[in-house]
C-alpha positions, 0 to 999 in steps of 0.5 A: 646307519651303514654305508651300504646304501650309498658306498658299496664296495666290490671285487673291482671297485668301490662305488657310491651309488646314487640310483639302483641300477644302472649300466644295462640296456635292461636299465634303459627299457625300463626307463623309457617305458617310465618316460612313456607312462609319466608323460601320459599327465601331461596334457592333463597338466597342459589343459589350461592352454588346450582349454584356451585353444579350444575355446578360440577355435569356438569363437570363430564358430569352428564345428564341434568335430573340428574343435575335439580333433584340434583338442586330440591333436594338440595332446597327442603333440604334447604327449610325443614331445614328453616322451623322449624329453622325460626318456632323456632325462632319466636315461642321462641321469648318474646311477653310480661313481665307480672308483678303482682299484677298490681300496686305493682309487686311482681312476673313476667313472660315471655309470649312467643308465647304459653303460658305464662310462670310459674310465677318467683319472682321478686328476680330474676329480679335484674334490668332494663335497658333503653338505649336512644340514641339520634343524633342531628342535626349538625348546618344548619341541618333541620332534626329533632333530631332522638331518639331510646330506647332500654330496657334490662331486666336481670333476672337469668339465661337470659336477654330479650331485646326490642326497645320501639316504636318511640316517647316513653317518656323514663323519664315517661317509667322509672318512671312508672316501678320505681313505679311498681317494685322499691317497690320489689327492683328492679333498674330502670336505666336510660342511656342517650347517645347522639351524633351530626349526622355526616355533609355531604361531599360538593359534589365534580364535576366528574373529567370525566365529566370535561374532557369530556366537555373540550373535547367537547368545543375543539372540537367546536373550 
């Protein structure tokens, strides 16, 4: 697979993209009103804790109109505290590294859903971590070998994490980002795990099933 999907180069800068988007108030709105749809679920997830508080309420014989306004309020509480906690989350998330000059980097800067960060040296950025795991088939296993990749980048004072889409040459990802950022010094490590997918249990035959059919054929006699 091509790089395109996780290092894109431009006129000012090559970037490893981690999420589409990113560095527009456009970018934030959307997001926000993602954060407003999701946390719809969550008084649905709460109901336990919402059932629980409405059952109390009526033990002390509280009014069945005191006990659905209780039950209204205590939603409408959750899903004001979700809102701007989801809308945080995706807001502060990392869309993009950008690295300039585009060819031999010597700054870098984190771009999250508004804009872009102020642009750091990449003196910070001591190194940059790509973790492959790969599970391969056990013997007679048809399915193909499964591989993931995740990157660490470690700056100062943080570290941003991503997972590369699937199919991602992690040799040439290396290799590129060596070329980028090794003249600034910065490490490129590459760490290769790999482990045999665990075999399947022989099915074993249902002991009530047995019995039941034994019985059965008892029966017929």
């Amino acid at each position: 697979m091509a790089l395109d999907g996780v290092l894109r180069t431009g006129p000012a800068s090559t970037d490893i993209v981690l999420r589409e988007g990113g560095g527009t108030r456009r970018t934030v709105l959307l997001h926000c009103l993602t954060a407003a749809r999701n946390a719809l679920m969550v008084p649905v997830a709460l109901i336990v804790p919402t059932f629980l508080a409405a059952f109390f309420l009526w033990l002390l014989d509280a009014a069945g109109g005191t006990v659905a306004t209780v039950v209204g309020v205590i939603a409408g509480v959750e899903y004001l505290l979700a809102v701007p906690a989801l809308a945080w989350m995706e807001v502060s998330a990392v869309h993009r590294i950008e690295f300039a000059p585009p060819e031999a980097a010597e700054r870098y800067r984190l771009v999250r859903a508004g804009r872009p960060g102020d642009w750091r040296p990449l003196t910070e950025l001591p190194a940059v971590r790509l973790e492959r795991s790969i599970t391969e088939p056990y013997e007679g296993d048809r399915a193909p070998a499964e591989e993931t990749l995740l990157g660490r980048l470690d700056f100062t004072g943080g570290q941003v994490e991503w997972k590369a889409p699937a199919g991602t040459d992690a040799a040439r990802l290396q290799e590129a980002l060596t070329g980028l950022l090794g003249p600034a010094g910065v490490e490129v490590g590459l760490i290769t795990e790999r482990s045999v997918r665990p075999k399947p249990s022989p099915a074993s035959s249902s002991p009530w099933i047995s019995g039941g059919s034994g019985s059965a054929n008892a029966g017929g006699c």
